[in-house]
C-alpha positions as CSV (number, residue, x, y, z in Angstrom):
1,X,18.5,4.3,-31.7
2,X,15.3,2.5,-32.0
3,X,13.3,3.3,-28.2
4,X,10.3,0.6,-27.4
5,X,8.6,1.4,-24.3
6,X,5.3,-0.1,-23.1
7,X,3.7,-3.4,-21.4
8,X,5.6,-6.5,-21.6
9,X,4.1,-10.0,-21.8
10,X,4.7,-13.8,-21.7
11,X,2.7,-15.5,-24.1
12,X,2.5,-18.7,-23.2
13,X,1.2,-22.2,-25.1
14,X,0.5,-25.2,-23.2
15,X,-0.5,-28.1,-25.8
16,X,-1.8,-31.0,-25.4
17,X,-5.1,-34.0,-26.1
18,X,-8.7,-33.3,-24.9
19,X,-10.2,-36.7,-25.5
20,X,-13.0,-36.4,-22.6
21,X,-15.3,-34.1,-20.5
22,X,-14.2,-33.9,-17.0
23,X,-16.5,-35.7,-14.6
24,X,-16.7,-32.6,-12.2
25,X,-17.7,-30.4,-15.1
26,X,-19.0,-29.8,-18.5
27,X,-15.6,-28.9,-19.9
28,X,-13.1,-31.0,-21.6
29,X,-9.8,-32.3,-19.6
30,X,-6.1,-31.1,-21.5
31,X,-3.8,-33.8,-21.2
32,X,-0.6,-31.5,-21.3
33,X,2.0,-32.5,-23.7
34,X,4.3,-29.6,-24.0
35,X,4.8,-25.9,-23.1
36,X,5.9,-23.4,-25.2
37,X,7.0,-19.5,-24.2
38,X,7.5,-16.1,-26.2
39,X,7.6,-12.9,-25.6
40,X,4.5,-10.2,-26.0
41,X,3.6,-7.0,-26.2
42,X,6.4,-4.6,-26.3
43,X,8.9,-7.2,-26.0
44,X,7.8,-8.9,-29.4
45,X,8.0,-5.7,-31.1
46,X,11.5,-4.8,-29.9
47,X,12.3,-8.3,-31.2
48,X,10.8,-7.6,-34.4
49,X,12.5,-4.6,-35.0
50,X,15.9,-6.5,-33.9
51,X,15.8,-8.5,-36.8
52,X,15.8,-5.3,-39.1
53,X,17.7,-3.2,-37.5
54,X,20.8,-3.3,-35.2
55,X,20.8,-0.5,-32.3
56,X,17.3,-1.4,-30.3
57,X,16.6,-0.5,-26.7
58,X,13.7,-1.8,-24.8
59,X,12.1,0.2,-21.8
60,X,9.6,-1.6,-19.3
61,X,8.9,-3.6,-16.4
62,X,8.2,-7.5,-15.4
63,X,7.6,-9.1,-11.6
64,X,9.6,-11.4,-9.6
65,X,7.7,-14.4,-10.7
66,X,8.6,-17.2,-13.0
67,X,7.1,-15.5,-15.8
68,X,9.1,-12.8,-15.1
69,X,12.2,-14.8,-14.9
70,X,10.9,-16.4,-18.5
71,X,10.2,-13.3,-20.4
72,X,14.3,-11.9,-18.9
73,X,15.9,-15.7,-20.4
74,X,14.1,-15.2,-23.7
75,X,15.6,-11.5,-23.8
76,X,19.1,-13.1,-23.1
77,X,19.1,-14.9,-26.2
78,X,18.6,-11.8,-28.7
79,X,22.0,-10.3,-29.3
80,X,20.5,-6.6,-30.8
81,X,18.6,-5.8,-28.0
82,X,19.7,-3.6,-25.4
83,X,17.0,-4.3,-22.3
84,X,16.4,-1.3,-19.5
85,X,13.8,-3.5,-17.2
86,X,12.4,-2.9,-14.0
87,X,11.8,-5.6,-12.0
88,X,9.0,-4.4,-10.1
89,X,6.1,-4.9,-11.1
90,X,3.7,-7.0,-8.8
91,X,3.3,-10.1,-11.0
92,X,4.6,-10.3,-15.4
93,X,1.5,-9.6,-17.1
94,X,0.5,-13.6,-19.0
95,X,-1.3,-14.6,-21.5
96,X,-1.4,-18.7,-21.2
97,X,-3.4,-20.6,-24.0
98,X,-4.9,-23.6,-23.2
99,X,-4.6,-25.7,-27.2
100,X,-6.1,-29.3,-28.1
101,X,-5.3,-31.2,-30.6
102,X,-5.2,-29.6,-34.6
103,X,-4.2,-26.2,-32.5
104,X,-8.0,-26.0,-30.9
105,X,-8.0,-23.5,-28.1
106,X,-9.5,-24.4,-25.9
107,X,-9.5,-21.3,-23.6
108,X,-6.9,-18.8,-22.2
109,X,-6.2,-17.9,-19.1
110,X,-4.9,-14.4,-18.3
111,X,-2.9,-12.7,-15.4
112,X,-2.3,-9.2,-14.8
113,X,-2.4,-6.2,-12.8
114,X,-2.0,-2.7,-13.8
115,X,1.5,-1.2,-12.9
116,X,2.6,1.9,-11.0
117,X,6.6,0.9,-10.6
118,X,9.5,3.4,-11.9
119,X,10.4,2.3,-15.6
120,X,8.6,5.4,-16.6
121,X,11.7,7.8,-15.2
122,X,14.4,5.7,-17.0
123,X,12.4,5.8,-19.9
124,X,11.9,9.5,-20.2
125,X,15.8,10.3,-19.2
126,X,17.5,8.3,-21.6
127,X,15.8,9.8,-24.7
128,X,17.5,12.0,-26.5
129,X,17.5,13.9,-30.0
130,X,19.1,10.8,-32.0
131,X,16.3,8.4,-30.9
132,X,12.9,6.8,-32.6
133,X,10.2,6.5,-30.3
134,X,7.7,3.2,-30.5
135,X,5.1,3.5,-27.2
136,X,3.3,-0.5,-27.1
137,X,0.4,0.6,-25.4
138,X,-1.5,-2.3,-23.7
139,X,-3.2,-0.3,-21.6
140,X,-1.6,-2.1,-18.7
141,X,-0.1,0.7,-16.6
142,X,2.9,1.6,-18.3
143,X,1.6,4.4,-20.7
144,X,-0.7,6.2,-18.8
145,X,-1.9,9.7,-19.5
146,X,1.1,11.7,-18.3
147,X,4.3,9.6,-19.2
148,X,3.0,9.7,-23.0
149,X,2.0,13.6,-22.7
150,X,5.6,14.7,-21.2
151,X,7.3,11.7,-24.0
152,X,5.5,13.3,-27.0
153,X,6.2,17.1,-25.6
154,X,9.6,16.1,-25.4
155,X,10.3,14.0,-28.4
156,X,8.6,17.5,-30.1
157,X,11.6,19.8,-28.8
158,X,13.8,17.0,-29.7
159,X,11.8,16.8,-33.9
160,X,12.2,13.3,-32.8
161,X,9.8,10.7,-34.4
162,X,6.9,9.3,-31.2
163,X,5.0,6.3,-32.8
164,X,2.1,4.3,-31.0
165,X,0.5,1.0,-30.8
166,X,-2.8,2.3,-29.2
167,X,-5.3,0.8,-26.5
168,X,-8.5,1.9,-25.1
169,X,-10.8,4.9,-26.1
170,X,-8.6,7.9,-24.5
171,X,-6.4,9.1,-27.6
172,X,-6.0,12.6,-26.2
173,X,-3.1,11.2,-24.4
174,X,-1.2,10.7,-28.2
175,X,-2.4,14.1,-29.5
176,X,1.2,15.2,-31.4
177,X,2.1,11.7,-31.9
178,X,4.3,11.1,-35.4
179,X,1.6,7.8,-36.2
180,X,-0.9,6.2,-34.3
181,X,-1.0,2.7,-35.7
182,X,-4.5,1.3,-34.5
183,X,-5.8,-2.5,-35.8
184,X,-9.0,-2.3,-37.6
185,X,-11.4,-2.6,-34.6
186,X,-9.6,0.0,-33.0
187,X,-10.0,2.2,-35.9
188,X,-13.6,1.7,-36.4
189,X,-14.4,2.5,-32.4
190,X,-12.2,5.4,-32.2
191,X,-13.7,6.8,-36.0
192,X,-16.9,5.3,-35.5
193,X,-17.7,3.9,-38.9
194,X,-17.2,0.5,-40.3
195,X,-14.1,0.0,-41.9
196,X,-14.6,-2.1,-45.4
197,X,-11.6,-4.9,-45.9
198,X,-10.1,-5.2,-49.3
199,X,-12.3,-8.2,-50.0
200,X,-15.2,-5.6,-49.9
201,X,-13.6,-3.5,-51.7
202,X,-13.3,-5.9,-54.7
203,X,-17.2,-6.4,-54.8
């Protein structure tokens, strides 16, 4: 089975017209016209790999808000993933984009706080030597420093795959790891040299 543990997110869209500059302020005013929801971080890729393959579990933690409530409702509707998720985190980490018209953002607006709940336990006792590891790191409290030191340590007695979405500067924390799969900025901090695209490349 196909493991995804890390930070959960609701992305969220609300769309609409900004045709003026609010009196109050130099900004312009939304006029909302609709609201759209999906699923982030960890959740997205669980969903991703859902589509590919059949037998994926996702490990993490949302709050007792609306958003939390959303993210759970979205989860419902996928048939190939089997959810383990705490419901105790103190609010559902949110990413809410503010869009004008001809998908302008306008801004976005972000809500978080770091977690320290139990998903981590449930995580680490229900993998086993038939799993695949993926660890979304979002650096938002769910794969701190020891949970992914015992998970890779483990997954290594079980010569069980550990594969990692990284965040942040500290990659001692994935030493062991199968494949750290970093975007380009990551890799360019973390190497410190600039990365050439394949655009450059063709020059």
């Amino acid at each position: 089975m196909i493991k995804v543990y890390g930070d959960i997110m609701l992305d969220s869209w609300i769309i609409g017209k900004a045709s003026r500059i609010s009196p109050e302020a130099p900004v312009p005013v939304l006029k909302e016209i609709e609201r759209k929801n999906s699923i982030g971080g960890a959740a997205n890729l669980a969903l991703n790999l859902s589509n590919i393959v059949d037998n994926v579990s996702l490990f993490g933690a949302v709050g007792m808000d609306d958003e939390g409530f959303d993210v759970l409702k979205i989860l419902e509707t996928t048939n190939n993933i089997d959810c383990s998720i705490q419901s105790d985190a103190e609010i559902t980490t949110t990413k809410t984009r503010l869009v004008g018209q001809h998908g302008q953002h306008i801004m976005r607006w972000d809500k978080e706080k770091k977690y320290k709940g139990k998903a981590q336990a449930r995580f680490l006792e229900s993998v086993n030597e038939e799993d695949i590891v993926c660890l979304s790191d979002y650096n938002k409290g769910l794969c701190n420093h020891d949970l992914v030191h015992t998970l890779i340590q483990e997954a290594r007695a079980f010569n069980i795959p550990v594969y990692i979405d990284p965040k942040g500067h500290n990659w001692k924390k994935y030493s062991f790891a199968t494949l750290i799969k970093p975007n380009k900025k990551e890799a360019e901090k973390i190497l410190g040299i600039d990365l050439r695209s394949d655009h450059d490349y063709e020059k």
